[in-house]
C-alpha positions as CSV (number, residue, x, y, z in Angstrom):
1,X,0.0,0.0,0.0
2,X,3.1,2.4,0.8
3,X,4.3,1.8,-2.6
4,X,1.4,2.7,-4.1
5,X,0.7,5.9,-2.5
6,X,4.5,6.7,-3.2
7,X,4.0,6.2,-6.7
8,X,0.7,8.1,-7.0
9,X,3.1,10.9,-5.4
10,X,5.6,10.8,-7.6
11,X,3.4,10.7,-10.3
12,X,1.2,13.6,-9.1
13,X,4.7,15.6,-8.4
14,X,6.1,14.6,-12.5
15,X,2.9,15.7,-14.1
16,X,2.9,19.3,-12.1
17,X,6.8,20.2,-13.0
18,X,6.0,18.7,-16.2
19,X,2.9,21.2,-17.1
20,X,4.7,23.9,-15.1
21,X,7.6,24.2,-17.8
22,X,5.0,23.6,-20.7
23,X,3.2,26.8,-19.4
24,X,6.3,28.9,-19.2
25,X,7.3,28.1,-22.5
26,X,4.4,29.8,-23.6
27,X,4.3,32.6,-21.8
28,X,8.0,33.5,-22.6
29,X,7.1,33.4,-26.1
30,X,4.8,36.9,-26.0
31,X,7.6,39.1,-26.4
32,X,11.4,40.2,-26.6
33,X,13.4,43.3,-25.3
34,X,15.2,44.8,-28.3
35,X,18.4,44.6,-28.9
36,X,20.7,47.0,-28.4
37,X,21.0,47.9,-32.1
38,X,17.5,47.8,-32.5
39,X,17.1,50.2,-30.1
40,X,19.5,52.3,-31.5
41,X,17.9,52.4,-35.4
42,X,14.2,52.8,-33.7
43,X,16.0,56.1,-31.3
44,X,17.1,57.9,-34.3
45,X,13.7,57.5,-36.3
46,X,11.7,58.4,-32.9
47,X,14.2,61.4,-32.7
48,X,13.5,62.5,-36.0
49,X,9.7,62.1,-35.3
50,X,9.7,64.5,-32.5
51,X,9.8,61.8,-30.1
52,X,13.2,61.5,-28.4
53,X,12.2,60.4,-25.0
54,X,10.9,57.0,-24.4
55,X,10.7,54.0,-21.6
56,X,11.0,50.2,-23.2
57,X,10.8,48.5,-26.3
58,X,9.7,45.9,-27.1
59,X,9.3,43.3,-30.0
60,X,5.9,41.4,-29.6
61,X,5.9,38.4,-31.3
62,X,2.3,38.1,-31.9
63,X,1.9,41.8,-34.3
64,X,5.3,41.4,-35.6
65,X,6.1,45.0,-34.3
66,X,8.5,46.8,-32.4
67,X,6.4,48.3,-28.8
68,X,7.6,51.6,-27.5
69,X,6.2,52.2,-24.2
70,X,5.9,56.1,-22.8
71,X,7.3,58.1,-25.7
72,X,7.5,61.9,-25.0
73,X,7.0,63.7,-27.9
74,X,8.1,67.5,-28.8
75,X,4.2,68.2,-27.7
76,X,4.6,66.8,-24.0
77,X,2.3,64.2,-24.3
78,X,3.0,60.3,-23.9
79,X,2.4,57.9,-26.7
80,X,2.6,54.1,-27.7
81,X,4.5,53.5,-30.5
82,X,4.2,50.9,-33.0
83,X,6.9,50.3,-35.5
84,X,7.5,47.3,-38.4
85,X,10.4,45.5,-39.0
86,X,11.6,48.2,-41.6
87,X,11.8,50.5,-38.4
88,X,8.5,52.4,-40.0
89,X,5.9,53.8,-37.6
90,X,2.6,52.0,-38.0
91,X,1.0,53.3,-34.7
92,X,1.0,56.1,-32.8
93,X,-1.8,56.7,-29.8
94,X,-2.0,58.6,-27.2
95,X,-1.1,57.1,-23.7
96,X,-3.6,58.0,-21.8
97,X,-2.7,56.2,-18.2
């Protein structure tokens, strides 16, 4: 009977590590932090957008975009930046938080 309730243990124990790393593999797959050339290139077109202050980028896997979080633009507002691969703004709203 010990051996049994052992095994069910051990089994219970494998199955939770087992979906454990299954569901952090898929959450680590939402987004990336740029690099730090990426950042770079997207800098210089946010600073020739009137934009040259901003928080974190990101690239989300999902939109196939670049994120840029809290942007302060020459107008003193905050926006959320969207930009392609090309390093082409596609987005740009308002932050209203």
């Amino acid at each position: 009977m010990k051996k049994f309730i052992y095994l069910g243990c051990l089994y219970l124990s494998g199955a939770f590590v087992l979906s454990s790393c299954l569901i952090g593999v898929a959450w680590a797959d939402n987004d990336r932090d740029a690099t730090p050339d990426e950042r770079n290139k997207i800098a210089e077109v946010l600073k020739k957008q009137g934009c040259p202050y901003f928080d974190d980028i990101d690239f989300v896997f999902k939109t196939n975009l670049y994120k840029v979080d809290d942007a302060i633009c020459n107008d003193r507002k905050k926006y959320e930046i969207y930009l392609d691969k090309n390093y082409y703004i596609v987005n740009k709203k308002e932050d209203l938080d």
